[in-house]
DSSP file (Angstrom, degrees, kcal/mol; ACC not computed):
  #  RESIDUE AA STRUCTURE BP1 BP2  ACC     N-H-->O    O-->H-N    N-H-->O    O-->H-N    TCO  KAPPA ALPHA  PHI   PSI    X-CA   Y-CA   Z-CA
    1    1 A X              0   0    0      0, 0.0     2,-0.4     0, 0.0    29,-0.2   0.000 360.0 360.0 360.0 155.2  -25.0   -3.0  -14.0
    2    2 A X  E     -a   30   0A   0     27,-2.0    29,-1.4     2,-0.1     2,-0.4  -0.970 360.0-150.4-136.7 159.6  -23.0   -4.8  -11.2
    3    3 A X  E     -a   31   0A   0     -2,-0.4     2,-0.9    27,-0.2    29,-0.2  -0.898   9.0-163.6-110.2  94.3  -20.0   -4.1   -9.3
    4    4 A X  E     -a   32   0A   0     27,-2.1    29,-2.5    -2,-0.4     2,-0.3  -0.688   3.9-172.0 -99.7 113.0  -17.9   -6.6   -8.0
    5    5 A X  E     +a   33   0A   0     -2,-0.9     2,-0.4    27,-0.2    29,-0.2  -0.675   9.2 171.4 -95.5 148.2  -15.6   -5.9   -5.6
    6    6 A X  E     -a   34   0A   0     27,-1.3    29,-2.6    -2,-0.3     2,-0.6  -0.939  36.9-103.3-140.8 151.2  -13.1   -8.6   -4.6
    7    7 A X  E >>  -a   35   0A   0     -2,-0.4     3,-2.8     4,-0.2     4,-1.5  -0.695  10.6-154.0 -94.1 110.7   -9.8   -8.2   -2.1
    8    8 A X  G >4 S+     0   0    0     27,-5.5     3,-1.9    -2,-0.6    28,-0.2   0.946  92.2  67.5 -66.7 -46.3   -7.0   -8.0   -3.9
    9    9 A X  G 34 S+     0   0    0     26,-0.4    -1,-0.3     1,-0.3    27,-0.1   0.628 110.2  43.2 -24.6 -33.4   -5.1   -9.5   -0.4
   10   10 A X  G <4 S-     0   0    0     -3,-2.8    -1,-0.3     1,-0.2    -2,-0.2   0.704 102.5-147.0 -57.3 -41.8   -7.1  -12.7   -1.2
   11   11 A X    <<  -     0   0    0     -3,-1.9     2,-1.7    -4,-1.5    -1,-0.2  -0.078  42.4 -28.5  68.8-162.8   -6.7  -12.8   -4.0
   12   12 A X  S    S-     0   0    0     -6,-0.1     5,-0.2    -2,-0.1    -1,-0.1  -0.397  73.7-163.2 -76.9  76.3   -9.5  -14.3   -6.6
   13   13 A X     >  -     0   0    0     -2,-1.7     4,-1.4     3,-0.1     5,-0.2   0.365  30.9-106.0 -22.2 157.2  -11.3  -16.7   -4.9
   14   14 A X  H >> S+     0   0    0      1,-0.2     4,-1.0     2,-0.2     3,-1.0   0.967 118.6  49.4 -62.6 -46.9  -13.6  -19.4   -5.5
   15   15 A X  H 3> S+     0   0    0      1,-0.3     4,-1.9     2,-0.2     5,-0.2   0.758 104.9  58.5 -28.0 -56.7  -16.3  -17.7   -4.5
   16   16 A X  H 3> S+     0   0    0      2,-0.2     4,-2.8     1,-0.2    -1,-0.3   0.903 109.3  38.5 -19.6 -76.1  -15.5  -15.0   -6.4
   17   17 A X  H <X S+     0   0    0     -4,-1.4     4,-2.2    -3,-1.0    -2,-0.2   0.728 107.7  67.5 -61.9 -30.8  -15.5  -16.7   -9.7
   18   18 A X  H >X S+     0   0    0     -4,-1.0     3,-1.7     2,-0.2     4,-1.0   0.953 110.2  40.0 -61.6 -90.5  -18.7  -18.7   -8.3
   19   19 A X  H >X S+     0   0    0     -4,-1.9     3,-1.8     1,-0.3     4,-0.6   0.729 111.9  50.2 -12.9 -66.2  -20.5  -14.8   -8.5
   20   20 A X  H 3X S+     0   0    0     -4,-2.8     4,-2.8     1,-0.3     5,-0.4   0.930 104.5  55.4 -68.1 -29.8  -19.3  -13.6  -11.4
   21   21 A X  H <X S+     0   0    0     -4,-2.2     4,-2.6    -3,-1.7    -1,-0.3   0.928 112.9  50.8 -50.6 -37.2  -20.2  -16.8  -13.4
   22   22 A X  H XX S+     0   0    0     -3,-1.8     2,-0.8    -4,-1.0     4,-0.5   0.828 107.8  46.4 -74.2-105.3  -23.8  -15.9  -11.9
   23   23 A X  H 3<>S+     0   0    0     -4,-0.6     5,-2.2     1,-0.2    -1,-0.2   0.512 114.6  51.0 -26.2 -21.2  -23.9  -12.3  -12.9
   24   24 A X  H ><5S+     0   0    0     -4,-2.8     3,-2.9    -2,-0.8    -1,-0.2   0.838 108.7  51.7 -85.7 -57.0  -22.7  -13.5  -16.7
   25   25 A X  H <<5S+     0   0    0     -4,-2.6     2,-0.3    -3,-0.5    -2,-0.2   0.868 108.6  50.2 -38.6 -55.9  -25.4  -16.1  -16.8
   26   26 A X  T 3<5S-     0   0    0     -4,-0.5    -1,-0.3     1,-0.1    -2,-0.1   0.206 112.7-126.6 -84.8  29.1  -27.9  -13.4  -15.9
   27   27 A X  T < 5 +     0   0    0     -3,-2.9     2,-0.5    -2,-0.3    -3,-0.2   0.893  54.8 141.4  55.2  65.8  -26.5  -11.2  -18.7
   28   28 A X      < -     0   0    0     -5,-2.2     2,-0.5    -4,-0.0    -1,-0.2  -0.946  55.0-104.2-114.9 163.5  -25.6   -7.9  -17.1
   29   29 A X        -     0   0    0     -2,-0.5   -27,-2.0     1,-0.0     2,-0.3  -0.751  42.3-161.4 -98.7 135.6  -23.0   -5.9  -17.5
   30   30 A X  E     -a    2   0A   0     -2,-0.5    33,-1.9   -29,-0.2     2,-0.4  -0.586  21.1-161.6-120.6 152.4  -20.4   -6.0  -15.0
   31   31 A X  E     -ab   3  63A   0    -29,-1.4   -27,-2.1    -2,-0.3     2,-0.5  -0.981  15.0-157.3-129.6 107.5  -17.1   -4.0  -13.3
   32   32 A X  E     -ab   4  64A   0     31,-1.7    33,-3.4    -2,-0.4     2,-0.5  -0.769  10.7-168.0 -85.2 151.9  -14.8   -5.8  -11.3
   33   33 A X  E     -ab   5  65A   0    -29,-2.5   -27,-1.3    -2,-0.5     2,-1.0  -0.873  13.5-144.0-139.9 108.5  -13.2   -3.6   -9.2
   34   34 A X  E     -ab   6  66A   0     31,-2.1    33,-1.3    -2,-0.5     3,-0.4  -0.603  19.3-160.8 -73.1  76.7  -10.5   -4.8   -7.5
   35   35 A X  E     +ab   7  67A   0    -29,-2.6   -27,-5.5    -2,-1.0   -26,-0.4  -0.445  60.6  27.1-104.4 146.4  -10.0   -3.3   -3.7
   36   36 A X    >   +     0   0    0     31,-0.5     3,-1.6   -29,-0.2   -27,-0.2   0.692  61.9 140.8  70.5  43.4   -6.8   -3.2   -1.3
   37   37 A X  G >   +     0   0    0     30,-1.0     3,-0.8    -3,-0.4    31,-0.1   0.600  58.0  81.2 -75.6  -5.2   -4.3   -3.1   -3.8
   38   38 A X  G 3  S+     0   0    0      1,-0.3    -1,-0.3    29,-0.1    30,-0.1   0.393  87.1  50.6 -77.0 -28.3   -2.7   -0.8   -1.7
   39   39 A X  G <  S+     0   0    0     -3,-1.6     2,-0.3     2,-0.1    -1,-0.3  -0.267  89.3 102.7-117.8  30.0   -1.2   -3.6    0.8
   40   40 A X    <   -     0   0    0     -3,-0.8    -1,-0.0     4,-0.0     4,-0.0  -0.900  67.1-135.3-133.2 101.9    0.3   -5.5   -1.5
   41   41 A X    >>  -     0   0    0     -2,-0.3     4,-3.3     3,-0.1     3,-1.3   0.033  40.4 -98.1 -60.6 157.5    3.9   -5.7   -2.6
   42   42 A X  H 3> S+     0   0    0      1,-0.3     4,-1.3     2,-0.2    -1,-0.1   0.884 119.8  45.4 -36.0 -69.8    4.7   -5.7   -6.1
   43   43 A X  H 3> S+     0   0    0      1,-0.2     4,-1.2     2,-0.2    -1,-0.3   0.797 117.0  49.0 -53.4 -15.7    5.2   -9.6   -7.0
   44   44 A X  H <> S+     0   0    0     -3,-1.3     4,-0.9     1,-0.2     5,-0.3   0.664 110.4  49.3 -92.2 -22.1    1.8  -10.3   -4.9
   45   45 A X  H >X S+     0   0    0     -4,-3.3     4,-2.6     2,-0.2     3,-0.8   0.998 111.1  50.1 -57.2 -47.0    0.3   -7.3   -7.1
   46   46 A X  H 3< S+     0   0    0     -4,-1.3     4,-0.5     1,-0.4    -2,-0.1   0.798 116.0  45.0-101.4 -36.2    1.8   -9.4  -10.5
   47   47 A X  H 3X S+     0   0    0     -4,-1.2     4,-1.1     2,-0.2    -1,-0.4   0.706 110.0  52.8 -89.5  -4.6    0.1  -12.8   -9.1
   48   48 A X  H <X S+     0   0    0     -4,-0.9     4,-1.7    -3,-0.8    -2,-0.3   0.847 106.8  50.3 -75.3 -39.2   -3.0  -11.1   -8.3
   49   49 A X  H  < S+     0   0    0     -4,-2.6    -2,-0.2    -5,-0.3    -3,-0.2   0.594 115.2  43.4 -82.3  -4.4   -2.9   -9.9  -11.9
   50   50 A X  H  > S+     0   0    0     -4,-0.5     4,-1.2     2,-0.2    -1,-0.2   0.658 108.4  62.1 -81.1 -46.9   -2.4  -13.7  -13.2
   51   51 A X  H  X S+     0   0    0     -4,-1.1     4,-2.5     1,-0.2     5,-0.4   0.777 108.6  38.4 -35.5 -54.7   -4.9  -14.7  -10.8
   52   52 A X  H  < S+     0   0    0     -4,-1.7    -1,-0.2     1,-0.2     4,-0.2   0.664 118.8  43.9 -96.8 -15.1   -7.6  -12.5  -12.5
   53   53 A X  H  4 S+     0   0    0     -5,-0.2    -2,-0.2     2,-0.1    -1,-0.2   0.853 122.3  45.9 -88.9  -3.6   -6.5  -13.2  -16.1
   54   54 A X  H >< S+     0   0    0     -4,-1.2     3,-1.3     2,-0.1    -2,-0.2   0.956 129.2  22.6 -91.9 -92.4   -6.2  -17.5  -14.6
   55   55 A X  T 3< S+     0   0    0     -4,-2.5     3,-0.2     1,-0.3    -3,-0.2   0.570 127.5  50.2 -84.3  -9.2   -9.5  -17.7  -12.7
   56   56 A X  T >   +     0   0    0     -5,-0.4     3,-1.4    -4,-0.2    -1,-0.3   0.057  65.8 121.2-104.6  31.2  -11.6  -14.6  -14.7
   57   57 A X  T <   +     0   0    0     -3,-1.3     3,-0.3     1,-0.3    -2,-0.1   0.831  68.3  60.8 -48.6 -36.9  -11.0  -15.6  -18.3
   58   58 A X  T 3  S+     0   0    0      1,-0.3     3,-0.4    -3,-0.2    -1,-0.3   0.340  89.9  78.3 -91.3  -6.5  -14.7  -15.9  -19.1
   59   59 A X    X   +     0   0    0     -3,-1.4     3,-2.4     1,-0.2    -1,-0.3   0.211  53.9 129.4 -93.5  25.0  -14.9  -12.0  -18.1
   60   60 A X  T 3  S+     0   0    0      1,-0.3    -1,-0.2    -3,-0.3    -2,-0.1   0.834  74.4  57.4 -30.0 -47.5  -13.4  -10.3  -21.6
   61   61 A X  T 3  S+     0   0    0     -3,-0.4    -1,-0.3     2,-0.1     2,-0.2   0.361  91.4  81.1 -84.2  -7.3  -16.0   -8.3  -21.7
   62   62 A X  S <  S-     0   0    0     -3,-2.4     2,-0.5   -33,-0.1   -31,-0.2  -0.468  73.0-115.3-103.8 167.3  -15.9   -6.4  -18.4
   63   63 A X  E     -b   31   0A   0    -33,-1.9   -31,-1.7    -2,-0.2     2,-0.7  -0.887  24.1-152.4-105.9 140.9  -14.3   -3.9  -17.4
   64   64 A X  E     -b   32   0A   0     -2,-0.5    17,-2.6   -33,-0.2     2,-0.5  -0.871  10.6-176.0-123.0 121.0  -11.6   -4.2  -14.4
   65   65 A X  E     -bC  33  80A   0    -33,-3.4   -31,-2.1    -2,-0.7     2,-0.6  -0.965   9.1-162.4-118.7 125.1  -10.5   -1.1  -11.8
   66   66 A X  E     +bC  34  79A   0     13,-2.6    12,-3.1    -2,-0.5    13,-0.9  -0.878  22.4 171.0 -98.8 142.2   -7.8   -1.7   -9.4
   67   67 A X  E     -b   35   0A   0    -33,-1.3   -30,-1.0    -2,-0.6   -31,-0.5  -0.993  15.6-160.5-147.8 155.6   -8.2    1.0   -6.8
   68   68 A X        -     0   0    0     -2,-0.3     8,-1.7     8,-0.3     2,-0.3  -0.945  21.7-111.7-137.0 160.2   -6.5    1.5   -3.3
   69   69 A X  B     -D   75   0B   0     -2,-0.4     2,-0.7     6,-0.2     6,-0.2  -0.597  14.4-149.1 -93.8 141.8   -7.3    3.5   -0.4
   70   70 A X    >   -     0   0    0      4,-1.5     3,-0.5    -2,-0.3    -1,-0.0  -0.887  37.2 -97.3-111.7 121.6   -5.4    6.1    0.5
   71   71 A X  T 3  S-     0   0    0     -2,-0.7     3,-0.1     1,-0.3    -1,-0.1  -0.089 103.9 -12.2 -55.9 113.1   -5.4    6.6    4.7
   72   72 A X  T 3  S+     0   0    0      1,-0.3    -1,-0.3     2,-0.0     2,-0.2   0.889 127.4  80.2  46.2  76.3   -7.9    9.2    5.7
   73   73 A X  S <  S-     0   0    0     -3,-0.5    -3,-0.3     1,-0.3    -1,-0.3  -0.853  87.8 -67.1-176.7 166.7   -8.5   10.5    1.7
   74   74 A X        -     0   0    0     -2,-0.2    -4,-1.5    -5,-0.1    -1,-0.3   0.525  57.6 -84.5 -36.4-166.3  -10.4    9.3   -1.1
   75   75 A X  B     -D   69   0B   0     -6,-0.2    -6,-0.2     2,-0.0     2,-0.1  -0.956  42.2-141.9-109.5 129.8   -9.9    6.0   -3.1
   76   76 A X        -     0   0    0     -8,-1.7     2,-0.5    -2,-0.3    -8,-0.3  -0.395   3.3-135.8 -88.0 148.0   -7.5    6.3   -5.8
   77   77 A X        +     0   0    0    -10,-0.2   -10,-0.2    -2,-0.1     3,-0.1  -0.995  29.7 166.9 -96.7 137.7   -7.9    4.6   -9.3
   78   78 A X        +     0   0    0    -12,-3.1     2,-0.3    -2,-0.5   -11,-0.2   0.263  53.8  15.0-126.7  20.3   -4.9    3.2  -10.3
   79   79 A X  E     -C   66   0A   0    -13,-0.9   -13,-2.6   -15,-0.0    -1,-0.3  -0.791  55.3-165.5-179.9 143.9   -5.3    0.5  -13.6
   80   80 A X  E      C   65   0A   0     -2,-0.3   -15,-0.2   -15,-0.2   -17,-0.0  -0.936 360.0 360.0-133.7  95.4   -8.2    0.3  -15.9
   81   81 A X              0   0    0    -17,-2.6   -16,-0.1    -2,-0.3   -19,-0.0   0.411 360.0 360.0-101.8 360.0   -8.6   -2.6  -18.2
């Protein structure tokens, strides 16, 4: 299994997409997990979430966590797809 974290402040990159296309060609099963959702106002959350259904299409199959960090405490999960 792989975990791919990407910054939600970046949003999806090419690079990004570059990866996860590698990790579906080598058939694993994959989590993106979505990090620093935490610094992001609502309408940049809403294109982040366009972003990943835009430039991740080919990922149906995975499972997606947004989580954000909460200052000097754990990491929260906050959306599960």
């Amino acid at each position: 299994m792989v975990i791919l974290v990407v910054d939600a402040q970046e949003g999806i990159t090419e690079q990004d997409a570059h990866v996860a296309a590698y990790i579906l060609e080598a058939g694993r099963a994959l989590v993106v997990a979505i990090n620093k959702w935490d610094g992001l106002k609502e309408e940049e959350r809403d294109w982040v979430k366009r972003e990943i259904d835009r430039k991740l299409m080919f990922l149906d199959f995975a499972s997606f966590i947004i989580f954000q960090h909460y200052a000097k405490r754990a990491a929260g999960v906050i959306y599960v797809r």
